[in-house]
N, C-alpha and C positions, 0 to 999 in steps of 0.2 A: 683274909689277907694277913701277911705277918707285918711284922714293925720294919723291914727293908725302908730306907727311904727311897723316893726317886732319883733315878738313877738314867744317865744316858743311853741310846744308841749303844747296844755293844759291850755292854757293863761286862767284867769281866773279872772271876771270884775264882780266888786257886788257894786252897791247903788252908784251914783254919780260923777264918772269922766269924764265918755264919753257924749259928745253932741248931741244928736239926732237934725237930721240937716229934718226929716219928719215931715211934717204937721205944726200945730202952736203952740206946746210943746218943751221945753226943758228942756233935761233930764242931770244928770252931773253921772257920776258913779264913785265913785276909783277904780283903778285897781292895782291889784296884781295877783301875779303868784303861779301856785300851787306848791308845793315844789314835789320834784322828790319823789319816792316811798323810804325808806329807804333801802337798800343792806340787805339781809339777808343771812345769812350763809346756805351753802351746809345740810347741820342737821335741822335747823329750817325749809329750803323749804322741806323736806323730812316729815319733821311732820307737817304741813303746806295742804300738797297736800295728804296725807292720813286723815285731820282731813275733810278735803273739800271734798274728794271721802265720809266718810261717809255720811255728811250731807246730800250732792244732791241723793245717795244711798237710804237713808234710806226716803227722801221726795217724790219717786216717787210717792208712794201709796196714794198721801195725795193730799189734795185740797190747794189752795194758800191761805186762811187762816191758815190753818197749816203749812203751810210749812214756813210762815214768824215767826211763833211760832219758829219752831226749827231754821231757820236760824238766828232770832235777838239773841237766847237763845248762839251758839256758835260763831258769829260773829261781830264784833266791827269797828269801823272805819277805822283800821290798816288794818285787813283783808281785808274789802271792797275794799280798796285802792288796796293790793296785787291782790286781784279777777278778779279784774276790768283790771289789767294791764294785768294780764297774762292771760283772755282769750280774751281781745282788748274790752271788751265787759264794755264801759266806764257809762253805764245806771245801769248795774249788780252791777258794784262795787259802785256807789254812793246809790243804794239802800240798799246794804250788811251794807255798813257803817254808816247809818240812823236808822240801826235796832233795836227794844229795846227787842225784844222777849217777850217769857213765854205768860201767860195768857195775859198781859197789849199788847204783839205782835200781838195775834189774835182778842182782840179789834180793834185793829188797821185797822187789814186784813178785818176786815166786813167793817167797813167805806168804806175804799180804794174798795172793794168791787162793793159796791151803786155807788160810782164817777164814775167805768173805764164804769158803765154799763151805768150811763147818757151819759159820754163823748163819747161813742160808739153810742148812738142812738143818736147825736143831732150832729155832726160833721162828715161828711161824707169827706169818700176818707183820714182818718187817719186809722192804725195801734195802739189800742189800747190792753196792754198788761199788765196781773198783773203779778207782780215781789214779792214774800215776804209781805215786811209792803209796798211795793210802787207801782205804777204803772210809765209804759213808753208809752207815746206817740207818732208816729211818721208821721212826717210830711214830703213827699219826694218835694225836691224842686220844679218839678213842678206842686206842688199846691201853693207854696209860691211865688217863684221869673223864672223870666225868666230866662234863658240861661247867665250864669257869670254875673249876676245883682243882689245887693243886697236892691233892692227898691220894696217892698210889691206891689203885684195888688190888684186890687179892690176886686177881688174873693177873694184873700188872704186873705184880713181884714176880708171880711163875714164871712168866718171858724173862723178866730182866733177871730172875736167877739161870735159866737156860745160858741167858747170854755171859754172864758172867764165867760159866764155868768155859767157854769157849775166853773167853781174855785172858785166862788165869793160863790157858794153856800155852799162851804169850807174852810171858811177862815182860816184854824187852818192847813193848810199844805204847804209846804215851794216848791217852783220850782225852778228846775237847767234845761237852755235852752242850750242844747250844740249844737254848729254850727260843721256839716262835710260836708269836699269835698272830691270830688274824685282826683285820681293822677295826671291828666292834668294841664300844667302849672308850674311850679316853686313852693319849698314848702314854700318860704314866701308869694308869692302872696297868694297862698291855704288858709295860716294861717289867713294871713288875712279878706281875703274874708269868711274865716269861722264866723270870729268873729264880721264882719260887717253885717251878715246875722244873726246871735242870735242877737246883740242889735237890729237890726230892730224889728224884733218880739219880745223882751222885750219890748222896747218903744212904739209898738203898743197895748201891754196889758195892761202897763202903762196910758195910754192915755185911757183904757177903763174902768179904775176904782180899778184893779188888785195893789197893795199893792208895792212900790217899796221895801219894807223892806223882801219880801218871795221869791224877785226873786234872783238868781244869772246865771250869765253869763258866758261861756265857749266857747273858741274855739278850736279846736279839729286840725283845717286844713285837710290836708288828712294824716293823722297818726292813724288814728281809721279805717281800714274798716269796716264797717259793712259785705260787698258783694267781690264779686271781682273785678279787675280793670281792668281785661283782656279783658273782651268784655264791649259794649257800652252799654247793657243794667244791668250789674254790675255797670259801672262808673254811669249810672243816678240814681241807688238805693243808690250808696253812698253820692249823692249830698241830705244832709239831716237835717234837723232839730230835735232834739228829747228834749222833755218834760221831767223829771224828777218829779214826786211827791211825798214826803214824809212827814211825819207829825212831825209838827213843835214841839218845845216846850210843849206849852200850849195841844195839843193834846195828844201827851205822857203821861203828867201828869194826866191829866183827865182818861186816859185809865189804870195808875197804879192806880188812886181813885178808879177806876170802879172794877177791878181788886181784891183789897180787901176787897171788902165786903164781 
C-alpha cells in the first residue's frame, strides 16, 4: 500500500499531486474530493424520477446516438450526479452530466460511435459500452492487477497500450478512470486500494503519450457495486477498473458549429 491517506466515498485526484512510484516517470496529481450530492427535497425527487422515467421510457426505441440527443437535451451535471447516485451506477451519471444534447448531442454519439467500435476490436477481454454522448469501458481486475495488488502486469500494459493508441486517435475527449473493489477487507483499506489501482492505470497512460490534462481520477472503494458481493464470483466482477469518455470542450463546440449549419 502506498502512503495515500484515507480518503472518502468518491475521492477524486485530477493533474498532479500524487507520485507514481512505476517505471521511470513521475507523475504529481492534486487532489481533491467530490463534493456530496446536494439533498433534494421530497417534491424535487418526485419530479426528478418521473422526468427520468420519461426519458429512459421514451429512449427505448432509439439507437444510442439518439438516445444521447434526448438525454443531453434534459439532463445537466446536477442530474447526472443525482443518476449516478441513485442507481450506484457511477459511469451513467458522469456520462448524464457531460451531456450537451440536441442535434450538437448526436454529433457527438456518431463520434463516440467509431471509438467504442475501434476500442472493441483492438483491446480484448474489455467490456466496451455506449452510454448517451459517452462510452464506458471496463476493465476487470484480473486483466489488470493480481489478487490485492495495485502494481500493473506486463499483459496489463499490453491492453492499456492497445487502448491508448485508440484515445490518442481522439484527442478531443476527456477520461474519468474510476477504481472499484469489492467488500473484502476494511472500507478504508478498499478505498484506498481503489484509488491506488486508477492512478496506476493513469500513469501508465500517462507514460504512453495520453494527455495528463483529459484524465481525471476516482476512487470509488467498495461503495459502487457494480455485481454482488455475496458470492465470489460477484466479488471478482466488482474488483474493477472503468473508463469513462466524454467529449471535451473543444469537441462540444465543434459539434454546436457542426450543428448549425
Amino acid at each position: 500500500m502506498s502512503n495515500l491517506k484515507e480518503q472518502p466515498l468518491g475521492t477524486k485526484v485530477k493533474k498532479n499531486e500524487i507520485k507514481s512510484t512505476e517505471g521511470e516517470y513521475s507523475i504529481r496529481m492534486p487532489r481533491r474530493r467530490i463534493n456530496a450530492p446536494t439533498l433534494i427535497s421530497f417534491k424535487t425527487g418526485l419530479v426528478l424520477f418521473f422526468a427520468i422515467s420519461m426519458i429512459f421510457s421514451s429512449c427505448k426505441s432509439m439507437n444510442k446516438t439518439q438516445k444521447g440527443a434526448v438525454i443531453g437535451t434534459a439532463a445537466g451535471g446536477a442530474m447526472g450526479a443525482v443518476i449516478g447516485k441513485a442507481s450506484g451506477n457511477t459511469a451513467l451519471g458522469a456520462i448524464i452530466g457531460a451531456t450537451v444534447g440536441g442535434a450538437s448531442g448526436a454529433i457527438i454519439g456518431n463520434q463516440m460511435d467509431k471509438q467504442a467500435k475501434e476500442i472493441e476490436a483492438s483491446v480484448p477481454g474489455v467490456a466496451v459500452e455506449r452510454v448517451g454522448e459517452g462510452i464506458v469501458v471496463e476493465f476487470s481486475n484480473k486483466i489488470l492487477f493480481g489478487f490485492d495488488q495495485s502494481i500493473l502486469s506486463d499483459a496489463a500494459k499490453e491492453n492499456l497500450t492497445k487502448l491508448v493508441t485508440v484515445l490518442n486517435e481522439y484527442p478531443e475527449t476527456d477520461i474519468e478512470i474510476q477504481g472499484h473493489t469489492d467488500s473484502d477487507g476494511s472500507k478504508s483499506y478498499n478505498q484506498n486500494l481503489s484509488e491506488e489501482r486508477a492512478i496506476a492505470v493513469s500513469n501508465t497512460l500517462i507514460s504512453k503519450g495520453i494527455n495528463a490534462n483529459r484524465i481525471t481520477v476516482i476512487g470509488f472503494g467498495e461503495g459502487v457495486p457494480k455485481y454482488e458481493n455475496e458470492t465470489e464470483a460477484g466479488r471478482a466482477t466488482n474488483r474493477r477498473v472503468e473508463f469513462i469518455i466524454t467529449a471535451n470542450e473543444k469537441m462540444k463546440a465543434e459539434a454546436e458549429k457542426e450543428a448549425s449549419k
